[in-house]
Backbone as JSON Lines, residues from 0, in Angstrom:
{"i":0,"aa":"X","n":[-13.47,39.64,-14.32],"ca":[-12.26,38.89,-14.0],"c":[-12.65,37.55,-13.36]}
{"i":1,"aa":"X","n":[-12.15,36.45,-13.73],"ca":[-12.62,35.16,-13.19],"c":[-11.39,34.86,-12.1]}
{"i":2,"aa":"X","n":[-12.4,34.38,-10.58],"ca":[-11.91,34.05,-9.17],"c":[-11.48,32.63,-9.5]}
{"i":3,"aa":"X","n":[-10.23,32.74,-8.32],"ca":[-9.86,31.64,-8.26],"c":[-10.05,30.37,-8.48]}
{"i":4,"aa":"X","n":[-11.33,30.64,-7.63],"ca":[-12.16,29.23,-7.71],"c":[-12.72,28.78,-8.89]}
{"i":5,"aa":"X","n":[-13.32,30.13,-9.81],"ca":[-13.85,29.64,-11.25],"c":[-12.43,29.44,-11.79]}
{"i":6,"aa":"X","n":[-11.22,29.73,-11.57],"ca":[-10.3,29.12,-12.35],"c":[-9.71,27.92,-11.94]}
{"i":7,"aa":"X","n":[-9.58,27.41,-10.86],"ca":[-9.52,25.75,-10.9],"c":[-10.89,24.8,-10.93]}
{"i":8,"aa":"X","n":[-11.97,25.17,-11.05],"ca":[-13.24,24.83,-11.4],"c":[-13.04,24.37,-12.93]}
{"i":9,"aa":"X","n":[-12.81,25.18,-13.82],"ca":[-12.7,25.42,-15.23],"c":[-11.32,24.02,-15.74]}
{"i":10,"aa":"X","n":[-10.38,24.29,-14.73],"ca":[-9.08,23.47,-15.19],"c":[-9.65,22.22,-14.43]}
{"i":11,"aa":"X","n":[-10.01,21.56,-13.66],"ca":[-10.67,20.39,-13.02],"c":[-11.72,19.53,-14.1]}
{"i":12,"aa":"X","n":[-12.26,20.43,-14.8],"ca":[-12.64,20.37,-16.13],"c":[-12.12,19.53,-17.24]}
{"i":13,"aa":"X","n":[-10.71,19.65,-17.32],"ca":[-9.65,19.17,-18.34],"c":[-9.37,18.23,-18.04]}
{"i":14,"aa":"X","n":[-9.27,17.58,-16.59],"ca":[-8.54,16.17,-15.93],"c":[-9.22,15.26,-16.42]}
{"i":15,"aa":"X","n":[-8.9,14.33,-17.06],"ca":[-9.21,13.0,-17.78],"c":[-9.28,11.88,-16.87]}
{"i":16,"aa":"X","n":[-10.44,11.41,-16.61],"ca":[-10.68,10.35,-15.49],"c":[-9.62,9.09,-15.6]}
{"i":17,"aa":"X","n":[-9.25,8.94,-16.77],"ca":[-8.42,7.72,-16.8],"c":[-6.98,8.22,-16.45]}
{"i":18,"aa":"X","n":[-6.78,8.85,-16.24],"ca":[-5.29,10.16,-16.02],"c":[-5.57,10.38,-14.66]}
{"i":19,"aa":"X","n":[-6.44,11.03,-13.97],"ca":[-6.41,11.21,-12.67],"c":[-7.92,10.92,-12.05]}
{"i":20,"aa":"X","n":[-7.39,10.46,-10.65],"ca":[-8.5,10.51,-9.66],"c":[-8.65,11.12,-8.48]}
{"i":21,"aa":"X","n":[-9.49,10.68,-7.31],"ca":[-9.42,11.63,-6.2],"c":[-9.31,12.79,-6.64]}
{"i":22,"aa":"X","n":[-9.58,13.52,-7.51],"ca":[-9.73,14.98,-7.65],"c":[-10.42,15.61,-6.68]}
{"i":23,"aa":"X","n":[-10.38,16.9,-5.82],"ca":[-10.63,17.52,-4.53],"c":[-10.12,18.66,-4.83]}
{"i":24,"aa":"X","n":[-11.12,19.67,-4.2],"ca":[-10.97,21.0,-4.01],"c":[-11.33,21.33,-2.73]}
{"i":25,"aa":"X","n":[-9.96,22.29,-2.02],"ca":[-10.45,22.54,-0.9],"c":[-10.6,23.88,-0.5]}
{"i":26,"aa":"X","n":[-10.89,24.8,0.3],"ca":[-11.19,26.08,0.67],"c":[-11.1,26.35,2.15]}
{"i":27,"aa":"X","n":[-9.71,26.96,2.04],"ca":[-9.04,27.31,3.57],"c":[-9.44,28.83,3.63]}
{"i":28,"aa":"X","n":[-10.2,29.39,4.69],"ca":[-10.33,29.93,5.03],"c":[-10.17,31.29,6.2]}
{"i":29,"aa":"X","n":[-9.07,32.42,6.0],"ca":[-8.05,32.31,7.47],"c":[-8.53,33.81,7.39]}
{"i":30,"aa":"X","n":[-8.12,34.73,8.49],"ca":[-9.23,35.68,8.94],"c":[-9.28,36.79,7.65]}
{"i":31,"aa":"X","n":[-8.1,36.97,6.74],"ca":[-7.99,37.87,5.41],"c":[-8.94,37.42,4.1]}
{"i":32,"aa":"X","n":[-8.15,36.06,4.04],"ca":[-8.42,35.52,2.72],"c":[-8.98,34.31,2.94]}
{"i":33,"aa":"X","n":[-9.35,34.05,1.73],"ca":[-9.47,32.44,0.85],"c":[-8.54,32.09,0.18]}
{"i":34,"aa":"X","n":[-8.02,30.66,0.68],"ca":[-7.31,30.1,-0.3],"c":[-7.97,28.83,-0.83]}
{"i":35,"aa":"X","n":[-7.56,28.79,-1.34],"ca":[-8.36,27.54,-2.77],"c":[-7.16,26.2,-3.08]}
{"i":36,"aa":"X","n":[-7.45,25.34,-3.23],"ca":[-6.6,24.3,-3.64],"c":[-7.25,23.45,-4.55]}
{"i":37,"aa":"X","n":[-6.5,22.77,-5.56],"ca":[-6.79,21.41,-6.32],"c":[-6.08,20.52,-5.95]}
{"i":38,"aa":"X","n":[-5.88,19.33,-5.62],"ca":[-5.22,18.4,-6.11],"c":[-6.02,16.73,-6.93]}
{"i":39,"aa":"X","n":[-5.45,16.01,-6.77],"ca":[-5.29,14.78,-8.11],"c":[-4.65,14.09,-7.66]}
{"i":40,"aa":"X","n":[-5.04,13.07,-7.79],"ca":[-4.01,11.76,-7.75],"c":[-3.61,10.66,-9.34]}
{"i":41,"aa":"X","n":[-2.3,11.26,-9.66],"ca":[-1.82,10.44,-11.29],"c":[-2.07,8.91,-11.24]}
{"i":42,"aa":"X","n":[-2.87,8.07,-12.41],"ca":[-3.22,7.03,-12.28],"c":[-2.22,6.2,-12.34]}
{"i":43,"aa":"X","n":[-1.24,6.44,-13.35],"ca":[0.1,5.59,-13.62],"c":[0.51,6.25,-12.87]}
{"i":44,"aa":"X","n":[1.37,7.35,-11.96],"ca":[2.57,6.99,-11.01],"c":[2.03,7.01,-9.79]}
{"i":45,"aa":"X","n":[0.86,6.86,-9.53],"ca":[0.14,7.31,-8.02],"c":[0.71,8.3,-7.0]}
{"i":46,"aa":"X","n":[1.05,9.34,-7.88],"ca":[1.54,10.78,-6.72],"c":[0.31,11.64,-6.83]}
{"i":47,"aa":"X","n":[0.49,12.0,-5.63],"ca":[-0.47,13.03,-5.83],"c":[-0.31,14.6,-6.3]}
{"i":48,"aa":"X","n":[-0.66,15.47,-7.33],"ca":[-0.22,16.55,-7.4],"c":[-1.1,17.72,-7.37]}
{"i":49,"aa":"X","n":[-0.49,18.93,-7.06],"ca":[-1.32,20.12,-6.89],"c":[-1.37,21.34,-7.74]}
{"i":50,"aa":"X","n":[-2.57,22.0,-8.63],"ca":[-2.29,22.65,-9.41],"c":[-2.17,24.14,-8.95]}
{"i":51,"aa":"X","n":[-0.94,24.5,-9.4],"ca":[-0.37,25.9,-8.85],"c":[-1.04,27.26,-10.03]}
{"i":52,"aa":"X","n":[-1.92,27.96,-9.38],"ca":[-2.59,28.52,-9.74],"c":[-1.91,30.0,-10.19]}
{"i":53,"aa":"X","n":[-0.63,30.37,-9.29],"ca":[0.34,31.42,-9.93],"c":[1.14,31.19,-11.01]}
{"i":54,"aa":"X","n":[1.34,29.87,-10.83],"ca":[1.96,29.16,-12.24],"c":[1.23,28.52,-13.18]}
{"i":55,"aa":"X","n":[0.03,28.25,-13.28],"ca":[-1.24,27.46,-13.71],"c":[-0.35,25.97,-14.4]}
{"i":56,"aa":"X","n":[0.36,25.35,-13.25],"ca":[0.94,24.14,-13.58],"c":[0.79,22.97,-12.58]}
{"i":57,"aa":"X","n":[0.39,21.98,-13.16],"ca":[0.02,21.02,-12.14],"c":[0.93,20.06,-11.59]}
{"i":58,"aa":"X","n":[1.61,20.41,-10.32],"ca":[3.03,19.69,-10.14],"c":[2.67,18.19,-9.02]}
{"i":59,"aa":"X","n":[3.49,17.62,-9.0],"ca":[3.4,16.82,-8.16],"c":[3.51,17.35,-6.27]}
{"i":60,"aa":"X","n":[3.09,17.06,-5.55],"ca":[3.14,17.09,-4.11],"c":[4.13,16.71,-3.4]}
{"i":61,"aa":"X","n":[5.4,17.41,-3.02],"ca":[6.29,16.81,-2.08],"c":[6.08,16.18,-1.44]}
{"i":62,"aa":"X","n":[7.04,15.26,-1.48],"ca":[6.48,13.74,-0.55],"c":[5.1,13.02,-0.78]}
{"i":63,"aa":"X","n":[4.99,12.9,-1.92],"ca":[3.64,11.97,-2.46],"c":[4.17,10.95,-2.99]}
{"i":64,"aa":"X","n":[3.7,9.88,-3.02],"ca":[3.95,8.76,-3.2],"c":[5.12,7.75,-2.69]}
């Protein structure tokens, strides 16, 4: 079964440099779990968005931009 992390590893993969930048992965760590994050910053609308890994959809960030 592929972890989280190999699954936004894999999709970070797909982001097209001319499409997005600042790409970042981060790894929160709290006394149970790991949580994992992607986000991106869109070149044409400059929001930043985060890919939702229960939904495997990459949305924009409330209050970005």
């Amino acid at each position: 079964m592929e972890t989280a992390l190999e699954r936004l590893k894999r999709f970070r993969q797909t982001l097209a440099p001319e499409e997005w930048r600042d790409v970042k992965m981060y790894v929160h760590n709290d006394v149970e779990f790991e949580h994992f994050s992607l986000i991106a910053t869109n070149v044409s609308s400059g929001k930043v968005h985060y890919y939702n890994l229960g939904t495997e959809e990459f949305n924009p960030l409330p209050g970005s931009g």
